[in-house]
SENURO-310264 format. One record per residue: residue in one letter; x, y, z of N, C-alpha, C, CB in turn. Coordinates in steps of 0.1 Angstrom, whole numbers, plus 2048, in hexadecimal, padded with zeros to 3 digits. Glycine has a CB too. Layout:
# SENURO-310264
AXYZXYZXYZXYZ;...
This chain:
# SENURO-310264
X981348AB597C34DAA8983359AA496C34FAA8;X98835CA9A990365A99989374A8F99D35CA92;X98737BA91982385A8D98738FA8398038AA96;X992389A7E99738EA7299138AA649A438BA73;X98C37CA66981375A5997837FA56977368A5E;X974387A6096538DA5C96A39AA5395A393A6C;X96339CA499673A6A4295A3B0A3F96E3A0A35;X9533B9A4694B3C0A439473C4A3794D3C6A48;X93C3C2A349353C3A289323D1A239293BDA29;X9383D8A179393DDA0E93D3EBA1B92B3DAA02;X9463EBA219483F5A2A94C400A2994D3F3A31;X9573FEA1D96040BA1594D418A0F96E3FFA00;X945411A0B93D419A0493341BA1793740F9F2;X92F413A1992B418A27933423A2E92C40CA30;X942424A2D945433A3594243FA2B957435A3A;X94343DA1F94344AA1593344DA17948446A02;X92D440A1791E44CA1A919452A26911445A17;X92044FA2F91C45CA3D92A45FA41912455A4F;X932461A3993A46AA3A93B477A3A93F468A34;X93447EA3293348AA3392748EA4293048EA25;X922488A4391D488A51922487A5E917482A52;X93047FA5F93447CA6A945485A6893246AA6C;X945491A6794F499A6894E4A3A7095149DA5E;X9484A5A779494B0A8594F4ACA8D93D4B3A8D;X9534B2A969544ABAA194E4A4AA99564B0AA6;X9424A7AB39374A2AB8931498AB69304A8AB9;X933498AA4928489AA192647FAA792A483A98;X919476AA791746CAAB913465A9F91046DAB5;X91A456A9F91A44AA9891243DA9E929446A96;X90243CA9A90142CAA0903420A948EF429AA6;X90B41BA9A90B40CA938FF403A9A91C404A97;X8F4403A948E83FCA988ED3E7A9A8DA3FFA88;X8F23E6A928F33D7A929063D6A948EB3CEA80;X90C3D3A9D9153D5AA191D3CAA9E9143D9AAB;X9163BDAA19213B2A9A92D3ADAA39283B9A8B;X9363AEA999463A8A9B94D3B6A9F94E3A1A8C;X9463C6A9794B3D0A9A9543D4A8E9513CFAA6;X9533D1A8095B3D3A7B9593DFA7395E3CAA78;X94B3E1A729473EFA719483FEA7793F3EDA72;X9463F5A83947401A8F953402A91940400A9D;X9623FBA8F96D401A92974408A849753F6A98;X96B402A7A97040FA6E96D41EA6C96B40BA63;X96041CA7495442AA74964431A83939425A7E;X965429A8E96B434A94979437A9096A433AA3;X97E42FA8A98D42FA8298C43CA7899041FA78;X98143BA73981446A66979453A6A979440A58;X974454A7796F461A7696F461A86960463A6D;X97F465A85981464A9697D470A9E991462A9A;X97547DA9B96A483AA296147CAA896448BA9C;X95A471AA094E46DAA394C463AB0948467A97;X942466AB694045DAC193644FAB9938466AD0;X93C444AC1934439ABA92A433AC593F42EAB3;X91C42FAC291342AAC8910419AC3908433AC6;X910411AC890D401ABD9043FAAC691D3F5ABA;X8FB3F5AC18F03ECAC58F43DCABE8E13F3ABE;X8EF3D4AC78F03C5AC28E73BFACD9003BFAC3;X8DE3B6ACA8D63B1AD58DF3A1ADA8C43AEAD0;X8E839CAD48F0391AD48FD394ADD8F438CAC6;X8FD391AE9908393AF591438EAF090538BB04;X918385AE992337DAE692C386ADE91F371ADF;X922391AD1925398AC69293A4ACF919399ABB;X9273A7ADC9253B5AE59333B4AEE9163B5AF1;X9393A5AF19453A2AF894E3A5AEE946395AFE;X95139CAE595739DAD995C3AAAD594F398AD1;X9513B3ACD9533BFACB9573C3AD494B3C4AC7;X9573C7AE29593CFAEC9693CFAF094F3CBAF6;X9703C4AE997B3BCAEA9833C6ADF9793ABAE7;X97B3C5AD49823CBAC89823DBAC897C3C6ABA;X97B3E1ACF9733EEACF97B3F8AD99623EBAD3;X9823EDAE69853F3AEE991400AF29863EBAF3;X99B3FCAE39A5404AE199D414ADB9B03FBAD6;X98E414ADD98A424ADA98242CAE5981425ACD;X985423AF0983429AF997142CAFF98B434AF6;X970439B0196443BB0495F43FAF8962444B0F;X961443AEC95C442AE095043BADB96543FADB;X95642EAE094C425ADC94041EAED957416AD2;X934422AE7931422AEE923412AEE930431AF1;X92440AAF091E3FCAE99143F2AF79303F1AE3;X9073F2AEE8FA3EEAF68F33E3AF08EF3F9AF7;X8F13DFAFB8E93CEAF98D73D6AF68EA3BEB0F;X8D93D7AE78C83DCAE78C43D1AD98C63F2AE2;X8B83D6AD38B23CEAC58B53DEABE89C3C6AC6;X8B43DEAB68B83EBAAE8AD3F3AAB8BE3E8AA0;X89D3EBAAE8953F4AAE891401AB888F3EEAAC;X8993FAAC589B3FFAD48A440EAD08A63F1AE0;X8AC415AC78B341CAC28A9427ACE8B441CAB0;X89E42DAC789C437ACF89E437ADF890439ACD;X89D42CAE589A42BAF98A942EAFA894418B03;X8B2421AF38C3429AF28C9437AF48C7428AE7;X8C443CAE88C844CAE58C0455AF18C3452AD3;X8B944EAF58B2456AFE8BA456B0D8A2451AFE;X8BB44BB0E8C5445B1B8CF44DB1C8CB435B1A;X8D544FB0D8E444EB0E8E4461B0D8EF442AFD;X8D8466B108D6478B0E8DA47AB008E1482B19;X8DA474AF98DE473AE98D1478AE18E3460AE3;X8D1487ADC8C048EAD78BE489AC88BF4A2AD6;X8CC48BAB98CB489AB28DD483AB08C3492AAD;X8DB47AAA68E5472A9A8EE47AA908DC469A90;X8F9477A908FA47CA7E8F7473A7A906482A76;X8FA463A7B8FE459A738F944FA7990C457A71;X8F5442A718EF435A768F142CA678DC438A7B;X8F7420A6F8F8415A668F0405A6B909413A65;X8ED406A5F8E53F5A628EA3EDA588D23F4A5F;X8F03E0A5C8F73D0A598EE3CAA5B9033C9A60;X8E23C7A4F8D73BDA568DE3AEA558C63BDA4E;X8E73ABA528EB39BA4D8EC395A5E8FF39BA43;X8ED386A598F2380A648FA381A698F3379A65;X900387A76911389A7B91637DA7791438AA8D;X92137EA7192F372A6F933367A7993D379A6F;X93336FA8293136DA9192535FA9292937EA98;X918363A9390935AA9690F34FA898F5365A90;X91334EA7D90F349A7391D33EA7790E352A64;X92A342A7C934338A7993432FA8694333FA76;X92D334A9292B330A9F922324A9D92433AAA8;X927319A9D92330EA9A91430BAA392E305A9C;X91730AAAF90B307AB8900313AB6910306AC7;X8FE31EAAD8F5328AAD8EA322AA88F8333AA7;X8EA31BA9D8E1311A988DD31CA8A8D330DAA5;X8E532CA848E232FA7C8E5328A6E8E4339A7E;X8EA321A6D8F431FA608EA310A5C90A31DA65;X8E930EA508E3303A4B8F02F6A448D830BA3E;X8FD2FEA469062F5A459092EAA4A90D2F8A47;X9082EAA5890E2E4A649032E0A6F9192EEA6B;X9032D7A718FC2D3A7F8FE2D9A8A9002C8A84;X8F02DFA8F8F02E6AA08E72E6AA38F22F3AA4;X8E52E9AB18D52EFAB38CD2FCAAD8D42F3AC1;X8C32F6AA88B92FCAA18B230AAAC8AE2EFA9D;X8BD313AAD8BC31EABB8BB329AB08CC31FAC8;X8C0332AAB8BF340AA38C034DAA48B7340A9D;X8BF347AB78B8356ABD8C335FABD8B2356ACD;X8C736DAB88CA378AB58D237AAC68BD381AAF;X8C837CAD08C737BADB8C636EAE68BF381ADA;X8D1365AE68CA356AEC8C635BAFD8D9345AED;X8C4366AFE8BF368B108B0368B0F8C6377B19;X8AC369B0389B36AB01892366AF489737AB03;X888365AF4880362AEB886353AE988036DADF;X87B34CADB878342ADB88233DACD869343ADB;X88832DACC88F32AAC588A328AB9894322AC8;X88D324AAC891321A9E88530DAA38AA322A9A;X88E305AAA8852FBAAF8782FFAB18882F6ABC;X874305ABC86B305AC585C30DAB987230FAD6;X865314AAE85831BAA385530CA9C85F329A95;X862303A9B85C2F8A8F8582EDA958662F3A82;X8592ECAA584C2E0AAC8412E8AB08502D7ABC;X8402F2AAE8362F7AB8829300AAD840303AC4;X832303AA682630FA9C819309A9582E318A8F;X81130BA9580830AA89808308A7B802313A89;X80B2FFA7480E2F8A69809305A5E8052E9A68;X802309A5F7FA315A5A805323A577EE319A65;X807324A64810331A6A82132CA6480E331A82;X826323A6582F31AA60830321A5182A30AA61;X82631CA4A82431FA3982532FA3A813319A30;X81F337A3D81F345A3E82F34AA3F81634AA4A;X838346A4984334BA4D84D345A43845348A5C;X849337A3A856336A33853338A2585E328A35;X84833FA24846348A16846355A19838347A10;X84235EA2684736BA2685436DA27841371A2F;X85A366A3286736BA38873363A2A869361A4C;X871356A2587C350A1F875351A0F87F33FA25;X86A355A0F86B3569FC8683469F987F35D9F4;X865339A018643299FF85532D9F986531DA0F;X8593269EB84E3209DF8483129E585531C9CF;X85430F9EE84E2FE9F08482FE9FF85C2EF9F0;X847306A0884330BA1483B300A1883D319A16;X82C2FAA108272F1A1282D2E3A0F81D2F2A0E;X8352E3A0C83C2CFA0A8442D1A1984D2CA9F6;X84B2DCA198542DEA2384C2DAA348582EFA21;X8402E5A3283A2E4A3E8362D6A458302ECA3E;X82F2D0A388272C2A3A8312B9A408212BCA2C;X83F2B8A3D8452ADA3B84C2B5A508522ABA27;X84E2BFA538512C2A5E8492BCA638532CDA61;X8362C2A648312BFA7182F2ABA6F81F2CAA75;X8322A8A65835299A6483B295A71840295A59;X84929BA6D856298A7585629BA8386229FA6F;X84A2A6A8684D2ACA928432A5A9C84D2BBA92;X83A29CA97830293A9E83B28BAA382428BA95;X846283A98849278A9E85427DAAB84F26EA92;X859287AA786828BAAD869299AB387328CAA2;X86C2A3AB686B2B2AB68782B2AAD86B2BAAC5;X87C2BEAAC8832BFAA288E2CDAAF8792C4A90;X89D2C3AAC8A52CAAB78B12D1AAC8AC2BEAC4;X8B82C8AA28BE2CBA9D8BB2CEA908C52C5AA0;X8C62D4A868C82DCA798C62D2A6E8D72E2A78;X8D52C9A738D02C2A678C52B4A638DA2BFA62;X8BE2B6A718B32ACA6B8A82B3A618AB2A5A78;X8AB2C2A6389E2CCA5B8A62D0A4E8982DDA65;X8B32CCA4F8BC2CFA408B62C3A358D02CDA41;X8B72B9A3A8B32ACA388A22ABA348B72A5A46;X89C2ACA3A88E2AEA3A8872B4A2E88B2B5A44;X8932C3A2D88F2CCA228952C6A158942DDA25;X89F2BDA148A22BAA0789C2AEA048AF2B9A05;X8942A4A0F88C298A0887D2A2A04889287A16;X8792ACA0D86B2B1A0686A2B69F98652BBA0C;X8782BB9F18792C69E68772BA9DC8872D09E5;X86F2BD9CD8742BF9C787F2BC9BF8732C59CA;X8832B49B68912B49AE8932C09AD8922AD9A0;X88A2C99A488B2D299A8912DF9A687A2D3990;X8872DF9B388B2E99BA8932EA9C38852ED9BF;X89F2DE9C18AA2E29C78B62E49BD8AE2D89D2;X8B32E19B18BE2E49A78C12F59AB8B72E2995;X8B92FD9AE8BB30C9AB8BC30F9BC8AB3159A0;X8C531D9BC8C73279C58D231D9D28B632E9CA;X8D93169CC8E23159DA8D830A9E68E33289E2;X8DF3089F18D63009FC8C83029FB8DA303A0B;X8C32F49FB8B42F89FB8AD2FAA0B8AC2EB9F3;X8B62FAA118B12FDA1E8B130BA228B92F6A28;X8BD313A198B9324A198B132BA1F8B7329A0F;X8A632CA1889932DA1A893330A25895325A18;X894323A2B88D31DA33890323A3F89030FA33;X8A3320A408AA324A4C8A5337A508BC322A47;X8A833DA448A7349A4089734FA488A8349A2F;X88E349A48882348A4D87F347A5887C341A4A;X88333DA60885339A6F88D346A7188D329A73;X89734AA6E8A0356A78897361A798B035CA70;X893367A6A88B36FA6E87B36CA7688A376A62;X877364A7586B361A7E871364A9086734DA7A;X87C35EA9088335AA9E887367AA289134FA9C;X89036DA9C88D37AAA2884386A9F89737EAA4;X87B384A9A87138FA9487839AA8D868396A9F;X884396A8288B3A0A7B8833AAA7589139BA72;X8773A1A6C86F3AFA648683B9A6B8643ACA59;X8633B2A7885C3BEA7E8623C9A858533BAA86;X8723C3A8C8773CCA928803D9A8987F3C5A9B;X8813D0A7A8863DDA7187E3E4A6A88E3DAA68;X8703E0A6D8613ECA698663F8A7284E3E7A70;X8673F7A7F86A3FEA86872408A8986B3FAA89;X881400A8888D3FEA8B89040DA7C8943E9A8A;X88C40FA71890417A6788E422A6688C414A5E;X87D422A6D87542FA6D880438A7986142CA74;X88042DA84887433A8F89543AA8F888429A97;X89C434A868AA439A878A8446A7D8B642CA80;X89D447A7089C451A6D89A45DA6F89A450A69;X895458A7D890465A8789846CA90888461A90;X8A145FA948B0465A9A8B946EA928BA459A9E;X8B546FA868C2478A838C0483A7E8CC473A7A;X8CC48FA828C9498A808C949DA718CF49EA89;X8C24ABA6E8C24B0A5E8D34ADA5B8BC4C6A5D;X8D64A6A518E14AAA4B8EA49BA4F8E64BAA51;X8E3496A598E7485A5E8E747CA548DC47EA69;X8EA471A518E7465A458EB45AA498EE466A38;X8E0451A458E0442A498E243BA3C8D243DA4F;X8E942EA408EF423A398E541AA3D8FE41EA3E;X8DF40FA318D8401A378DF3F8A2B8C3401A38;X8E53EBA328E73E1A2A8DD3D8A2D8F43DCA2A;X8D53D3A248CD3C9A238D33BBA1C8C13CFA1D;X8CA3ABA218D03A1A198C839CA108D6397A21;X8B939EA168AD39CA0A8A53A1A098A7393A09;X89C39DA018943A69F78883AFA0188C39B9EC;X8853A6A0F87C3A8A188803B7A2087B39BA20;X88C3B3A238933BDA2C8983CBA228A13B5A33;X8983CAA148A03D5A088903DDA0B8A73CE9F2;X8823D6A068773D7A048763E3A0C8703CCA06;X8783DFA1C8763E8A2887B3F1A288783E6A32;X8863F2A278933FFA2488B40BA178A73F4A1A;X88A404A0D885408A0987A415A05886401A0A;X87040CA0A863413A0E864420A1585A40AA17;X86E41DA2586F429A28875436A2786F427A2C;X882432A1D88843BA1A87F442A0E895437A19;X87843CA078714409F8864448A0186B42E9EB;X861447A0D85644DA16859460A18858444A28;X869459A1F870466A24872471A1787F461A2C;X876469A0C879475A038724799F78864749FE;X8634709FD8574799F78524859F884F4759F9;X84C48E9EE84749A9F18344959F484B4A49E2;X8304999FF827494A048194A0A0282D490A13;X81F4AA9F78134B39FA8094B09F18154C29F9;X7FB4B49F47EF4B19E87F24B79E17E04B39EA;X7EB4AF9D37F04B49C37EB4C49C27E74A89B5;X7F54CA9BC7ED4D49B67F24E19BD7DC4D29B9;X7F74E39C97FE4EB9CF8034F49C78064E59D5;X8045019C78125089BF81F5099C58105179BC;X81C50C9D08285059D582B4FF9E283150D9D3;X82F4F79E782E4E89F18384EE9FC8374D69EA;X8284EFA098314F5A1983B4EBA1B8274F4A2A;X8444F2A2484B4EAA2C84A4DBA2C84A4EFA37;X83E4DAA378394CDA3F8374C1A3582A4CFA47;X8354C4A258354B9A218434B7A158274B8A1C;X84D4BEA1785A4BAA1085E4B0A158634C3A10;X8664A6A0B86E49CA0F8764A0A1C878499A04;X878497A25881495A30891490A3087A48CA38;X88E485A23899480A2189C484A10897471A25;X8AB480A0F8B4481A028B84749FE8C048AA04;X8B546C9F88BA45E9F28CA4629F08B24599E1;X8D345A9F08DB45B9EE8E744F9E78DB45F9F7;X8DA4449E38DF4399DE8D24389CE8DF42A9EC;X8D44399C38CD4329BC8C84269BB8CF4329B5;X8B94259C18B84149C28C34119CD8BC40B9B3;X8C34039CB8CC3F99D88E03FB9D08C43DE9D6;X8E74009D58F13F89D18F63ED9D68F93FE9D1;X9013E69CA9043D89D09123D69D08FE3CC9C9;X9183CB9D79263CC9D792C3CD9CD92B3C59DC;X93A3CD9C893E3CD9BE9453BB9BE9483DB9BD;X9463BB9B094B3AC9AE9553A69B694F3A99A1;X95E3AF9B696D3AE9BA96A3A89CF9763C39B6;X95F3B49CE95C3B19E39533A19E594E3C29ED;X94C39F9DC9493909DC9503879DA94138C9D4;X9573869CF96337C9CD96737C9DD9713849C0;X96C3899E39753839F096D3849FC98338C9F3;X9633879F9958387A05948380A01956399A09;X949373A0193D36B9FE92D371A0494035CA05;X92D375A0D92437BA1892038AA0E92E37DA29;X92538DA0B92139DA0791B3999F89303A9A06;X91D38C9F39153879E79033929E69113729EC;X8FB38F9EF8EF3959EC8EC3A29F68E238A9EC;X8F43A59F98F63B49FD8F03C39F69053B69FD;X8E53C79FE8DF3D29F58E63DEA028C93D19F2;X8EA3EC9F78EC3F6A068E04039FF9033FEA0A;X8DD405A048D1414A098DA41CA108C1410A14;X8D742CA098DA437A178D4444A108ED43AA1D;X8CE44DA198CA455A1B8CD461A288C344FA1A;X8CB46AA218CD475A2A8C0483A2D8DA47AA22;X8C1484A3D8B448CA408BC49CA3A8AE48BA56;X8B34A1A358B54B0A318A94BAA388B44B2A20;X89B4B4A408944C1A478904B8A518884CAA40;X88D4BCA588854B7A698764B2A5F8804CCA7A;X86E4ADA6A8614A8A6585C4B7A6B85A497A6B;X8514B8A688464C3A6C83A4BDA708424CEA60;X8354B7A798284ADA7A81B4B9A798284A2A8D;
C-alpha cells in the first residue's frame, strides 16, 4: 500500500494553528490519532525543536508509521494507546504538560482502503471495524447480537438514519435466517429497505449505517467525551490544540468543550470576576473552519472536514 496516496487533511492550516506554540525548544507535540503519520512527520519536519508523542490504538497504523517516522529518531516517540488514555501516557512517559495536541478524528486511509477491514461500504469484507482488531467486539457480532431496540438508537444517534426502523427490521429479518458476516450483504439489505425517495439524496445509502456501526464498534463518542476534556488538561498556559472533526456528532463535542473552556464562569453581577472563574481557553477558530475548495477537489476525504483550535491562556483554579 503505498503511503504517498494519503494526503492529510487540511494540514497546512493545522501547523499555523500550534505553531506559535511549538517554537521553543523543549516543546512537546501529541499527535493523538497517528494514522499513516502524515501529520506527525509534518509537525516534526516543521518544528524541529519539538519532541513528538503519537497515539493510535491500531498496530498496523503503529508499524507503518514507525517505518515512516524512523528517519527522526528519538523525536518521535509513538504508543499503542486509545487517545483517551493521553493522560496514563504523559504520565508514563514523565511528560507534566503539552504545548501542542492534534486530533484527526476521520477514518485512517489506512482502515478505509484495507480491504479486509470491513470499514468501507464500497467493497466486500468482513464486517470487522475494530479500530483495534486485538479487542473488543465486531461491526457483525453488534448486528447478530444487539437488541433490535438498541440497533434503532445507535443508527439514529451515531449515523443521523431517518430510516433506522426499516433498516433495523429488515436486519433482524436477515439475521434469524443467516448471521450476517459480510458487507455487502448489509449494503444490499440497506438499499432493498430504503425508500426510492431516500436513496436519491446524500451519496451511498449505506453511509449511515456503516458510519454507525464504527462508532458503536469502537465507542468513538464516548472516548472523545473524554479524550477532549483530557488533552485540554495536558497543556500548558500558552499550549494550543487542533481538532479535525468529520461529523456533526463529533464537531458537536469539540465544540461544547472548547465553548466550556472559554467561558467566563462567574455569577452575574460581580464588579469584577476572580481569577477562578476566567476563561481557560482562547478560541482560535471562528466557528468550524472548512477546507478550501481547491483541497477537496484533490483530496475527496477532507470533503466534510470541520477544524476547531484553541488555546489555554490560565491554569484552572478548582
Amino acid at each position: 500500500m503505498s503511503q504517498s496516496r494519503h494526503v492529510p487533511v487540511m494540514l497546512q492550516r493545522c501547523l499555523d494553528l500550534l505553531a506559535p506554540a511549538l517554537q521553543r525548544p523543549d516543546s512537546v507535540v501529541v499527535d493523538c490519532t497517528l494514522g499513516l503519520g502524515g501529520h506527525s512527520e509534518a509537525l516534526l519536519t516543521r518544528f524541529p525543536e519539538a519532541r513528538l508523542v503519537a497515539l493510535d490504538r491500531d498496530k498496523e497504523a503503529l508499524r507503518l508509521s514507525g517505518e515512516r517516522l524512523a528517519p527522526f529518531g528519538d523525536r518521535a516517540t509513538l504508543v499503542h494507546a486509545v487517545y483517551d488514555e493521553l493522560p496514563e501516557v504523559l504520565d508514563r512517559l514523565g511528560i507534566a504538560r503539552v504545548q501542542g495536541v492534534l486530533f484527526d478524528l476521520g477514518v485512517s486511509s489506512m482502515q478505509l482502503d484495507e480491504a479486509d477491514r470491513g470499514f468501507a461500504y464500497a467493497q466486500d469484507a468482513p464486517l470487522d471495524m475494530r479500530m483495534d482488531q486485538t479487542t473488543g467486539v465486531s461491526a457483525a457480532e453488534v448486528l447478530n447480537t444487539y437488541p433490535p431496540g438498541e440497533l434503532v438508537r445507535i443508527l439514529r444517534a451515531y449515523g443521523e438514519e431517518k430510516q433506522a426502523k426499516r433498516i433495523v427490521s429488515a436486519v433482524v429479518r436477515e439475521r434469524d435466517k443467516e448471521p450476517f458476516t459480510n458487507s455487502a450483504r448489509l449494503v444490499e439489505l440497506i438499499r432493498n429497505a430504503l425508500p426510492q425517495a431516500a436513496k436519491r439524496t446524500g451519496g451511498n445509502p449505506a453511509k449511515r449505517t456503516f458510519q454507525a456501526l464504527r462508532i458503536e464498534v469502537n465507542g468513538e463518542l464516548s472516548v472523545l467525551e473524554r479524550a477532549i476534556p483530557a488533552a485540554v488538561g495536558a497543556i500548558d498556559v500558552g499550549g494550543r490544540i487542533a481538532v479535525l472533526s468529520y461529523h456533526s456528532l463529533e464537531d458537536r463535542l469539540v465544540k461544547q468543550v472548547f465553548a466550556a473552556g472559554a467561558a467566563n464562569t462567574a455569577p452575574p453581577g460581580l464588579p469584577v470576576v476572580p481569577e477562578r472563574y476566567q476563561p481557560r481557553l482562547k478560541l482560535l477558530t471562528r466557528g468550524a473552519e472548512l477546507p478550501t475548495e481547491e483541497e477537496v477537489a484533490e483530496n475527496r476525504r477532507a470533503a466534510p472536514a470541520r477544524l476547531r483550535g484553541a488555546e489555554r491562556i490560565r491554569e484552572s483554579i478548582e
